[in-house]
C-alpha positions as CSV (number, residue, x, y, z in Angstrom):
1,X,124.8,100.0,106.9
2,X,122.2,99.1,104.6
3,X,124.7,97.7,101.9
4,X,125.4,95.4,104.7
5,X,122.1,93.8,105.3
6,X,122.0,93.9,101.2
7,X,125.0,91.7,101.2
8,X,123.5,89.2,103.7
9,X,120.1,89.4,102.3
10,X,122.0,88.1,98.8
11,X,123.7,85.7,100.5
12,X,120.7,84.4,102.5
13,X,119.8,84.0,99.1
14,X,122.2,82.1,97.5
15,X,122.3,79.9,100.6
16,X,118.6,79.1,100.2
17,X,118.7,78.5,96.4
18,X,121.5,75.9,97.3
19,X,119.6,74.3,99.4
20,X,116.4,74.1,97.4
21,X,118.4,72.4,94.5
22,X,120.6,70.2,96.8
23,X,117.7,69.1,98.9
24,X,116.4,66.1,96.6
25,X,119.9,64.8,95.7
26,X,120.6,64.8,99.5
27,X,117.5,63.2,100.3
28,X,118.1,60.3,97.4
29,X,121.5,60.0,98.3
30,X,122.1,60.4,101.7
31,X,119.1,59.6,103.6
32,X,121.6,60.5,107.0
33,X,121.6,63.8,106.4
34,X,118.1,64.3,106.3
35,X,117.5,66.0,109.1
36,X,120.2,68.6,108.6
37,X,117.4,69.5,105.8
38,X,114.4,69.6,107.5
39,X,111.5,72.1,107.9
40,X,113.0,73.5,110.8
41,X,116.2,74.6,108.6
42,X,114.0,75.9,105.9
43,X,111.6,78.0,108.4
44,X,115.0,79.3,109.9
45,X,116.4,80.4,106.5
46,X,112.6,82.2,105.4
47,X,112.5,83.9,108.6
48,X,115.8,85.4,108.4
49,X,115.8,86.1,104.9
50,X,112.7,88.0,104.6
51,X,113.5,90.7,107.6
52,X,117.3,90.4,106.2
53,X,116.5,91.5,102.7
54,X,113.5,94.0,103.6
55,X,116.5,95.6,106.1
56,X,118.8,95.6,102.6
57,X,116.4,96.5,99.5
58,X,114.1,99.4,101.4
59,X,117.2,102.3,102.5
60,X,119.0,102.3,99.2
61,X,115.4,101.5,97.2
62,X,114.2,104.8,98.6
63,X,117.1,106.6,97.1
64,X,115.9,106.1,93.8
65,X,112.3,104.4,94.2
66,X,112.7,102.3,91.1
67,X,109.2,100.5,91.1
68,X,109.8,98.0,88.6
69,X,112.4,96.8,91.3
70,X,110.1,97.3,94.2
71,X,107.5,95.2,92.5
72,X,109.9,91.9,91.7
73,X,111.0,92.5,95.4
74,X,107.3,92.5,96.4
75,X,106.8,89.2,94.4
76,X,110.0,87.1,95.5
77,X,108.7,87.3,98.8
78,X,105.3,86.7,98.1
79,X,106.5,83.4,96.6
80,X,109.1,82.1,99.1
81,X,106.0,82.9,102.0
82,X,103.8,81.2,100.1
83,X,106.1,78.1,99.4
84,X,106.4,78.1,103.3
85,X,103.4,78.5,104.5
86,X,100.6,77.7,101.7
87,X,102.3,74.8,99.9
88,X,103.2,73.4,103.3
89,X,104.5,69.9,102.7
90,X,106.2,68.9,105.9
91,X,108.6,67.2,103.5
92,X,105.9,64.7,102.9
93,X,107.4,61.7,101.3
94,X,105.1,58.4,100.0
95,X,105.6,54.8,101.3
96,X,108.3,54.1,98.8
97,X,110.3,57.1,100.2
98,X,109.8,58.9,97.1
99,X,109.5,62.5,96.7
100,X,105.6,63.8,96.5
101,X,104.6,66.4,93.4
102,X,103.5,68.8,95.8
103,X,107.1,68.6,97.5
104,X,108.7,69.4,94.2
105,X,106.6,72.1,93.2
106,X,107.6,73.8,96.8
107,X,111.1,73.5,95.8
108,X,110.2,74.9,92.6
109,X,108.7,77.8,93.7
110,X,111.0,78.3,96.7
111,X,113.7,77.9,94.2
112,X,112.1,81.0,92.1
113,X,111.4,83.1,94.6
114,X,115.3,83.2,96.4
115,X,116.7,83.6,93.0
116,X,114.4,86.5,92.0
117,X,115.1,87.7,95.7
118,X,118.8,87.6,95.3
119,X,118.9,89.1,91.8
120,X,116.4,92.1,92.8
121,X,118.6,93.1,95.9
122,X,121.4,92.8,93.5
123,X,120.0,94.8,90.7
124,X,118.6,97.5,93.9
125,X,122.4,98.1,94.6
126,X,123.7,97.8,91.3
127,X,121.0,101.1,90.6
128,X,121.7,103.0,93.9
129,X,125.2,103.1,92.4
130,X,124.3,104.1,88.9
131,X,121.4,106.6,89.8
132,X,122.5,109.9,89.8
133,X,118.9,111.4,89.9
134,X,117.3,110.8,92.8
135,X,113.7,110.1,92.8
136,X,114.0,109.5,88.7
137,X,111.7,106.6,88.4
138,X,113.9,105.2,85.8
139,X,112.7,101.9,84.6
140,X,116.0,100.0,84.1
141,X,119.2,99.1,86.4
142,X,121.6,100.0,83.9
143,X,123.2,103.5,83.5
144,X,122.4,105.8,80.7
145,X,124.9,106.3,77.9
146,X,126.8,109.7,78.1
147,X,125.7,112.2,75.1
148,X,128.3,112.3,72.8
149,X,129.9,116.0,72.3
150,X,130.6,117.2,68.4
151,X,133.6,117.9,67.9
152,X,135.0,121.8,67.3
153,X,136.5,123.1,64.5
């Protein structure tokens, strides 16, 4: 079950890093579809990705409590919150319709965060399946090479 939520976390995601780089093209371009990119969409997408991902990362993290993961986990959520709800723009735009700095560094760091999210839920599962010592505290995601036997003469 919790490869399930691990699945949708990474594609909650993906689907947030889309939007975070296709928002300013879609605002230049195709000032209609504005609203299908608004603060309400991005407050949706935060509050489902954060539960979504915590439900995905935690079960399998626990069966190999890999806290160099646990930490990037710790900070991609840290930084997608605090895009939200520090950096809070309201998609504040200047007379001339263009695009504020403080707007862009909120996409930046909402940008950052989802992809380091994604790739940290990845890399969780990517362990869990590699780990065959529980409770190790291995600090990598990659699998150890097999010890080569001599050969017998």
């Amino acid at each position: 079950m919790s490869n399930f939520f691990a699945r949708i976390s990474i594609f909650l995601s993906s689907l947030c890093v889309l939007h975070c780089l296709a928002t300013p093209f879609v605002l230049l371009l195709l000032p209609a579809l504005a609203t299908f990119f608004s603060e309400t969409f991005e407050r949706i997408l935060v509050l489902s990705v954060v539960p979504l991902s915590f439900a995905g990362f935690v079960p399998t993290w626990l069966r190999h409590k890999n806290y160099r993961l646990m930490r990037y986990y710790i900070i991609s959520i840290i930084l997608i919150l605090f895009s939200q709800f520090v950096l809070h723009t309201g998609h504040a735009h200047t007379a001339g319709g263009s695009v504020t700095l403080l707007s862009w560094l909120k996409a930046g760091v909402t940008f950052s965060g989802a992809l380091l999210l994604a790739w940290v839920v990845f890399q969780n599962n990517r362990h869990t399946h590699y780990c065959t010592h529980p409770h190790h505290h291995q600090d990598t995601a990659r699998p150890l090479p097999e010890p080569h036997e001599e050969a017998s003469t």
